[in-house]
Structures are given as structure tokens and as C-alpha cells.
N, C-alpha and C positions, 0 to 999 in steps of 0.2 A: 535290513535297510528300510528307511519311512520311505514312503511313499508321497508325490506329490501330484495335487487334483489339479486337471488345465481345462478350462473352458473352453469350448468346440461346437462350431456351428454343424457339423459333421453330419451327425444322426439330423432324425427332422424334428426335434422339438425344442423347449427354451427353459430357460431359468426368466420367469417369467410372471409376474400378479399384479392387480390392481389395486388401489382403496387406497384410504390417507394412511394406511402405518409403510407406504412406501413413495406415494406423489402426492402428498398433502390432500388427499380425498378430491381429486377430477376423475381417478377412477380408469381411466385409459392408457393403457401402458405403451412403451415404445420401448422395449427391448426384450432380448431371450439366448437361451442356450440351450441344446438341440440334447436331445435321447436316442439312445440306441433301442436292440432290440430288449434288454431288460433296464428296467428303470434304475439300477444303479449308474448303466452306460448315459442314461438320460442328464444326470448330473453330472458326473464328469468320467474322467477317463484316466484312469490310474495306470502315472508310469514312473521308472525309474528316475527319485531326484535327484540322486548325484551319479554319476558315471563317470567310473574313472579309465581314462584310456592311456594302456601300455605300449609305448609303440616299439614294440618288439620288431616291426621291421625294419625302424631306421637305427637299430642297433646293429653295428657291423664291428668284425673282428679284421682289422683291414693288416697283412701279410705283405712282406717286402714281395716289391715286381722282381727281384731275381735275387735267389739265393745265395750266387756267386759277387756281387758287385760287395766291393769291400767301401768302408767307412772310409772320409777323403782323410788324409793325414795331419795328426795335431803339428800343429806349427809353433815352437817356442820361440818366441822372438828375445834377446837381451836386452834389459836394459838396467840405464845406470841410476843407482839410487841415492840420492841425498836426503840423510839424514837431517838435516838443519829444515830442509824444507817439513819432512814428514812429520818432525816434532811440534812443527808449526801447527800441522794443519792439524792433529791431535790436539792439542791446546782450543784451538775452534770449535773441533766437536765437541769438545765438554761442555763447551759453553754454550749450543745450541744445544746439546741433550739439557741441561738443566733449564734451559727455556722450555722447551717442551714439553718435560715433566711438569713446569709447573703451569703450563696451559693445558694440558691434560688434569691433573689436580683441580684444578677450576671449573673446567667442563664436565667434572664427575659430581662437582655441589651443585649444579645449575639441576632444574627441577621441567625436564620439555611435559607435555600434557599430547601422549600418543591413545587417541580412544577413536573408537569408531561408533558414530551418530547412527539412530534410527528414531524417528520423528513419528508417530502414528496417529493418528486421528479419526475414534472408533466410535460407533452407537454401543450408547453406555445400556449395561446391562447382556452385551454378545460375546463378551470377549470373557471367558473366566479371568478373576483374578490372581490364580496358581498359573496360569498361562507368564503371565510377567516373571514372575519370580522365579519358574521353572526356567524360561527359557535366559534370565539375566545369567543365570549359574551353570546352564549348559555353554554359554560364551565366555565364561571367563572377567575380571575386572574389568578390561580395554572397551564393552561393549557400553553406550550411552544410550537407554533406552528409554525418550519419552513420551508417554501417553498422553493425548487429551481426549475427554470421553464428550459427545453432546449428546442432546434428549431425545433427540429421532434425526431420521435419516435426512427427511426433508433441512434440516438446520445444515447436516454439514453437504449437499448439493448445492445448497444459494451459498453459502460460505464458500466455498469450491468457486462459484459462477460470480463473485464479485469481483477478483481481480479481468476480468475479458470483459464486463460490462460496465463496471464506475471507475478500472485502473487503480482501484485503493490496495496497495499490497501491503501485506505488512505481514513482520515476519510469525506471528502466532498466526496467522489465518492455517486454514485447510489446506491452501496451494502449497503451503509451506513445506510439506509434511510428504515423507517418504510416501508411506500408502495410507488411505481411507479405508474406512466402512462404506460400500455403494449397496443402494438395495439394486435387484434385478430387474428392477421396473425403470431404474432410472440409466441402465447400459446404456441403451445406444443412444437415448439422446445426447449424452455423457461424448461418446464416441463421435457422432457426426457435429457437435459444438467445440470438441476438441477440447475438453477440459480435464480427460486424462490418457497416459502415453498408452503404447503396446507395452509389455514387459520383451525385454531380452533376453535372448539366449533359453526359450522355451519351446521345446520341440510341437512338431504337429500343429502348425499354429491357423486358426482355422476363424479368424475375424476381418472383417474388412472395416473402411473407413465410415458404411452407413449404417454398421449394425447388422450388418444382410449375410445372409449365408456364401462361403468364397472359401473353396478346397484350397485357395492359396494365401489366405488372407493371416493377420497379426493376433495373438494373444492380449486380451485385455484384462481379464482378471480372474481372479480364483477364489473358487467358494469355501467358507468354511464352517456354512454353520446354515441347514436349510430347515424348511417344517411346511404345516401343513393348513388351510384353511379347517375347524373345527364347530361341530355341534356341542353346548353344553346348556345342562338340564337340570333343576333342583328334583334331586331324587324325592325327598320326603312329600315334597308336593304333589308327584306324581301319584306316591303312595297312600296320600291321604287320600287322592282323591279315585283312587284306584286305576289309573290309567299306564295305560303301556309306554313302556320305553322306546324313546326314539330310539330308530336304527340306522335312518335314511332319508334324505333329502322330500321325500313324499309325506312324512310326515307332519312338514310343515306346514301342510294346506288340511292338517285334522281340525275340523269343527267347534274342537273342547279347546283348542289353545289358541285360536282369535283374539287377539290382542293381547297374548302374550310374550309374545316373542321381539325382538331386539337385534338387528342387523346392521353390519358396517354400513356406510354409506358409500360405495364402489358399484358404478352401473355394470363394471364385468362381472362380480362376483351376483350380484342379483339375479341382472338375465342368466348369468353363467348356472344361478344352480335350477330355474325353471327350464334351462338346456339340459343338465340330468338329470332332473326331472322325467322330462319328457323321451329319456334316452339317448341325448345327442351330447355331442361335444363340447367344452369353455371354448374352443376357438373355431366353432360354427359361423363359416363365411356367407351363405347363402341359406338362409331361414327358411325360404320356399324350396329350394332340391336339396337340402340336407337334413331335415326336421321334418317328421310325418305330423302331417297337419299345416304346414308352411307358417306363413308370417302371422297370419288370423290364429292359429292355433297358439302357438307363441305367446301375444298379447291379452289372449283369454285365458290364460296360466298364471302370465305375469301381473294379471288385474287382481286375478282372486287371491294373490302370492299377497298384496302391497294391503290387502283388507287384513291379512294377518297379521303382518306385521305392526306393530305399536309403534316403533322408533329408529326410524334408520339415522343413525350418530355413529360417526367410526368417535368422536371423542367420547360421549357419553352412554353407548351401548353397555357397558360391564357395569357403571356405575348405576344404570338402570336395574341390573342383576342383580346387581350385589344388596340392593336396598329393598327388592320385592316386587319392584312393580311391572316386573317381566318374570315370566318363570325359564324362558328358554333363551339362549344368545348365540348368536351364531358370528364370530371372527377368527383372526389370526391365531395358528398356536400360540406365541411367544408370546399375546395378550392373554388371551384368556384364561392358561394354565398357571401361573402365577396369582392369580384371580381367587378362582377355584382351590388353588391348595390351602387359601386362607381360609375360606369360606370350607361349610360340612355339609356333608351328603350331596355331592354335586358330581354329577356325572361328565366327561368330556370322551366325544365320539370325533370317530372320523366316517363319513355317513360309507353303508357298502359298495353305493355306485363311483366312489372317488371323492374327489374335492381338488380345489386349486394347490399348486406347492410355491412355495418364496423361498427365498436364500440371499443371505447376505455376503457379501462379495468382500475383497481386498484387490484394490487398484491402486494405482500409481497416478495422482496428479499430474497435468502438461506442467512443463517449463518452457518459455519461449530460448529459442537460441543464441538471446542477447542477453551475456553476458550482466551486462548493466540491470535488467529487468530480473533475472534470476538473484542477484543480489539483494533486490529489493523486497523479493519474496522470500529471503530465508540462507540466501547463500547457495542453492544448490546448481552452483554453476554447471560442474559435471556430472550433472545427473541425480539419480535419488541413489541413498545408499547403499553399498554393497551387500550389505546385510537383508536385502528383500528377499534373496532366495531360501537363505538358511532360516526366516522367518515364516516365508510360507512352507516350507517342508515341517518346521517345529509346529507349527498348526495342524497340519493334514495326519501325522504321525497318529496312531492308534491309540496309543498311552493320551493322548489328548480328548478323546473320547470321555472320558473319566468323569469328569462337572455334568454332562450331558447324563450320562448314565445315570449319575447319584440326581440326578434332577435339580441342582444350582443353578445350572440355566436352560431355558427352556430349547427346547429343539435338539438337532441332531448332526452330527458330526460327520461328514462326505465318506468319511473312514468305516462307519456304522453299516453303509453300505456293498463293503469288501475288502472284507482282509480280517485279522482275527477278533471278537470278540471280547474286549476290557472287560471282565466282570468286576462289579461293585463287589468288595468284603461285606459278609456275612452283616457285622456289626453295624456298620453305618446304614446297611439295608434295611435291618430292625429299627433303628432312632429313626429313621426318615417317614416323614409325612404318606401316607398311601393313599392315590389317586386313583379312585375308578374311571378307569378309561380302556382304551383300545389300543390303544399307543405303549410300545414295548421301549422301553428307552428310547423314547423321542419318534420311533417309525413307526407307520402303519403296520397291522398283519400283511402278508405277500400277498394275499386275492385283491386286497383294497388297493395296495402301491400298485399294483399294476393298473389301476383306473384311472390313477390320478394325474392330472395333467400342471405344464407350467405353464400362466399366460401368454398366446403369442401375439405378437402385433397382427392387428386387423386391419385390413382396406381400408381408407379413408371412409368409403362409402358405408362402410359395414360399421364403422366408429359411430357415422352420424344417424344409421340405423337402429342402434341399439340404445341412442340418447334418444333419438325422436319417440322411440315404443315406451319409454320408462314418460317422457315428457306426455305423452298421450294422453297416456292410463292415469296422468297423477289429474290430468284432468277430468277426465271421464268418473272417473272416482269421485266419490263424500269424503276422500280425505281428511283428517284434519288440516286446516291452514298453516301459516305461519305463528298467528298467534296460538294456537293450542300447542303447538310444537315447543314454544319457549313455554307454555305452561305446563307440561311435561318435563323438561326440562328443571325448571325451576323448582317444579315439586319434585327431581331426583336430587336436588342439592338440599334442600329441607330435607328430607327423610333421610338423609346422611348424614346430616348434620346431629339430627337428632338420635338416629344411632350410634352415633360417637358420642355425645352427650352421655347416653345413655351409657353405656360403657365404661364411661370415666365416673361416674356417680355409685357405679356397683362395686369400682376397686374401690371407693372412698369409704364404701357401708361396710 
């Protein structure tokens, strides 16, 4: 029987990251899902999804109260029968039975349309596209399933948040739609703006209405598809120029790679990796008693961190990579390893002191209780479709694993983390592209996963601490400005341009 994953604020950590491939790069996240004591628990918690109850006890063999009490006695009553009448009323029945055969006959050519709807609206490129087709044909004809994919996460949240702030419903939007793609960054704001429901009928339900931890609280969504912040490195560069392989987050303050390197634009992931860096934690509340060397030490990490760096762009980091003018980048799995598999001799790590984890989620958009305004969004007067539960257990199931494993799509399947092992055939292993990396089917090795943590919401004050030290240093620093920053830029869309160029002139020769 599959198994299906439930989000729980339970354990104390979170499904949780920062940066624009999940809040449009503010970089500050407001949501999480909590970890046990082994980091599969940290994702979710695997339990039986369908259970079937026999109620064997309100089955009873119910026996007469006394064996003696006899049956009360049939009573034939006489009576008189005319014939003239009964012929009559004989003649009537034929003539309602031949009416009814042929209203019956008529209601056998009528053609009703009995299907049952599921509406999804996913970030394209998460979802395999064997997931559809598998899962149309394990339902049966009846099952109406349609997909609309958009380009990141951020498109479908404001899509999502337009019917509660412009009132514009209409029924293609996001609201419309059984479940979404949520990233885990964007949970609980999600949750305390009320823009999608609890799911039903889901055991252990461990959400409340601000996002906050509550042993008694709602289910909000479920993961199927998590990964990891990564390092990746042009191997040949390395080697021409004889230099050692990065391993680990300290690498990136080595002297030979100053201005080489290329980083998302997310203040948590920044400060977050001069935090292990320095041996502390991503969700480090108090910089002076948690951090050896306190706030001073911090800021003098984080200065000499920002002189290596070339280009913090969560849009144009890879495109920096991929064209030369960075040898090292450091983002999102799901970005960068698609990247990478095009590109040769590139190596992709997960550093050994940890890194951030992300996960994309399936939730259930609100519907207001007014009939009239559900209408307007799509029809879904009572509710979202039946079919969400047999949708998220067709997700979570093991055999779904498979895309992840063969590397189709990047990241990893909640299932990856407990329960049996899918292996890829032999065949498609050989034709498949090979990636040097760290990353076994989409996870870390176990010494790393056990380091890595998910963003969790920080104290206000701890928010505007970790903007204020990044805003410091960018002054304190010889930076480049704004304008050198679009000169950078601009010179990564020239040298792409022109390696494409280039490219298409070789097929011509």
C-alpha cells in the first residue's frame, strides 16, 4: 500500500528557504515544516493513505427473544373477484408498460457526461510528465484531469492572491484550481492571508492558522518533490589551473577564486552560508550568544565573503556560468543541475557542513463560503475535488520516484527518504547523461543530510539584523555599483549571445 507524506509542525524544524526561485529574491522567508529526530522525519512523516475500517463490531447475528413465541397466524381474508373489472385494468397496464418501455428506450440514447474534475496548477518543470498519464490510466475514463503549468512559483502565489486583493475572479485563474504548486517559503504567509484551505480528513494534523507550531492545529499541504541549496565548479578550470576541488562552504573565501564565483541574491542563504562557515546554524537567532566571535565576527566574514563574490543575481547567476565569466556558482538544486548536465566537466556538490533544503508543496486554494463568489471562481461550490487525496497518495507512492531517479527532473521524491528503493534499469542508466556530483538520486550522502537544515522564520528583529549587516558591508566595501553590475550583466548576454552564434555557424560549416 503507497504511502502518503503530511506536513507537521511536530518535530522542531521546517520545509523552509529563501531567494527569488521561491519569494521573488526579498530573500526572507515566512514559513516551515518541522524535522524529527532523523531528517527523513524532518520532511514528513509517513503514514498509512488509505485505511480501510471493518466494523466487525457492529456486525451482529441478532436471535429471536424466545424460542418458544410462535409466528402470529396468517389470516386469509375472501374476497370477490370481477372479472370485467380485472380485464380492465389489464388492458391499462399494457398501455403504461408500452409507455414506459419507450421512455426507457429514449433514456438509453440520451448521452449524461458522469466524469469527475481535477483542476491543478503546477510549476512547470516539477511535475514529471509520466505522472499525468500514469496517473489518468490508474483512474479510469470518468477521471478529468487538467493541468496548467506557469514559469515559477512566484507567478502562481500573486495569481493565487488576485482574487482577495482586485476581486478579479475568473475561472482559469490559480483560485480556480483543485491544488497548486506552493514553494515552502511562501506557507504560512499563504496560511495567515487565507489564500489556501486545511485539506480534510488528514490524520495528525499539526498546522495552525499563523503558520506557528500547534499539537492541535490543520494540515496544509504536502510535499512532493524537495532538494538542496548546491556548489558547482568548472572541473577543467580547476585543473588547468591546478587547483583543488571545492568540498565545502570555506572554500569560498580561497584567494585564487576572488571574483569568481556567482551567488543567488537571498540575504538568508548568504549570511546563512558565512553561518557555516563559521560553524553555526541558517536559523542563528542571536549572532552574539550563538556564533563564536558574535555580531563583529559575523560581519568580518561576511565582508571578505561579498569581495569574492562577482555577482549576486538569483536570475543571471547560471547564465554568468555557463558563459565563463564565473568559474564557480552557487544556487538552488532544481536550477543548477539542469545547467550543468548541458554543460562538460562540471562538477555539482553539496558542501560537507550542510546546505539549506526547499520543497515544493501541493495545496488546496481558499474558496469563500458564498456560493455566488465560488461560482465565479470556477464552480467550486463544494469544495475542491474529490480526487485530491488519491492524487496526493499517486504522488508520494515509490514507483513515482522513477523521473527523479533517471534525473528528468531535478530533485527528490519524499518516498527517496523511506520506504523501498525504485531502481533505474540497467539501460536507461547507461544512455543517461552522468553528472559528477554528491548527490545519489537527487539526496545528499547521510553524514551531509544530517547537517542540512530548512529555513526557519526568524524574529523580526533578527530579519532586520541580517538585512542591516549585508546593507553595511555593501557599503563599507569598493563594491562595484549599480552601474558595473548592469555592465556585468550585459557583458553575460553578449557572450551568450555570441556563444550561440557561435554554435550555430559550426552546424552550418
Amino acid at each position: 500500500m503507497a504511502t502518503a507524506a503530511i506536513l507537521s509542525l511536530k518535530p522542531p524544524a521546517s520545509f523552509f528557504h529563501g531567494g527569488n526561485r521561491r519569494d521573488g529574491g526579498r530573500g526572507i522567508t515566512v514559513a516551515r515544516v518541522s524535522r524529527g529526530e532523523w531528517f527523513h522525519e524532518r520532511i514528513v512523516r509517513l503514514s498509512a493513505s488509505t485505511v480501510l475500517f471493518l466494523g466487525l463490531s457492529s456486525l451482529r447475528v441478532c436471535s429471536p427473544a424466545s424460542a418458544q413465541l410462535l409466528p402470529p397466524p396468517i389470516v386469509v381474508t375472501e374476497n370477490e373477484i370481477n372479472t370485467e373489472t380485472v380485464a380492465g385494468e389489464e388492458n391499462l397496464n399494457d398501455v403504461d408498460d408500452e409507455k414506459l418501455e419507450a421512455d426507457f428506450e429514449a433514456y438509453k440514447a440520451k448521452v449524461y457526461s458522469l466524469t469527475v474534475p481535477l483542476k491543478l496548477v503546477a510549476l512547470r518543470g516539477s511535475v514529471p510528465p509520466s505522472w499525468i498519464k500514469e496517473f489518468m490510466s490508474s483512474q479510469g475514463k470518468r477521471v478529468r484531469l487538467k493541468t496548467r503549468f506557469r514559469a515559477n512559483l512566484e507567478e502562481i502565489f500573486f495569481d493565487l492572491s488576485k482574487p482577495t486583493k482586485k476581486g478579479n475572479k475568473e475561472s482559469a485563474s490559480t483560485a480556480a484550481a483543485d491544488m497548486i504548486s506552493i514553494g515552502d517559503s511562501w506557507l504560512s504567509y499563504a496560511i495567515k492571508e487565507k489564500l489556501i484551505e486545511p485539506m480534510k480528513g488528514i490524520e495528525d494534523q499539526d498546522w495552525n492558522y499563523a503558520g506557528e507550531k500547534a499539537p492541535d492545529g490543520e494540515t496544509w499541504a504536502v510535499p512532493y518533490r524537495w532538494g538542496t541549496m548546491v556548489i558547482a565548479y568548472k572541473k577543467s578550470k580547476f585543473q588547468n589551473y591546478k587547483l583543488a576541488p571545492i568540498e565545502d562552504w570555506a572554500d569560498l573565501w580561497r584567494p585564487e577564486l576572488a571574483g569568481r564565483i556567482a551567488m543567488v541574491n537571498s540575504p538568508r542563504e548568504v549570511v546563512g552560508a558565512v553561518l557555516k562557515y563559521m560553524g553555526a546554524s541558517y536559523n542563528t537567532t542571536d549572532l552574539d550568544s550563538q556564533v563564536a566571535g558574535g555580531r563583529i565576527a559575523v560581519e568580518k566574514n561576511l565582508a571578505s565573503l561579498m569581495k569574492q563574490i562577482r555577482l549576486f543575481d538569483s536570475n543571471n547567476y547560471l547564465k554568468a556560468f555557463n558563459v565563463g565569466d564565473v568559474w564557480v556558482t552557487v544556487g538552488w538544486s532544481s536550477d543548477v543541475i539542469p545547467v550543468a548536465k548541458r554543460m562538460s566537466n562540471v562538477t555539482v556538490i553539496v558542501p560537507k557542513s550542510g546546505a539549506t533544503l526547499w520543497a515544493d508543496l501541493w495545496a488546496i486554494p481558499a474558496v469563500s463560503d458564498s456560493g455566488k463568489e465560488a461560482e465565479q471562481i470556477g464552480g467550486r461550490v463544494r469544495g475542491p475535488s474529490p480526487l485530491i487525496h488519491q492524487w496526493i497518495e499517486f504522488c508520494l507512492q515509490p514507483a513515482r520516484s522513477l523521473p527523479f531517479t533517471r534525473e528528468v527532473i531535478p530533485g527528490a521524491s519524499p518516498s527517496a527518504l523511506d520506504g523501498p528503493l525504485v531502481r533505474e534499469p540497467e539501460k536507461t542508466k547507461k544512455d543517461r547523461t552522468k553528472l559528477d556530483t554528491n548527490l545519489v538520486t537527487g539526496v545528499p550522502p547521510p553524514e551531509i543530510l544530517s547537517k542540512c537544515e530548512f529555513l526557519e522564520p526568524l524574529p523580526e528583529a533578527t530579519v532586520l539584523e541580517y538585512q542591516f549587516l549585508i546593507d553595511t558591508v555593501r557599503k563599507q566595501s569598493q563594491r562595484p555599483g549599480l552601474v558595473v553590475k548592469l555592465q556585468d550583466i550585459v557583458s553575460i548576454w553578449v557572450r551568450g549571445f555570441r556563444t550561440k552564434l557561435d554554435s550555430e555557424l559550426k552546424k552550418n560549416v
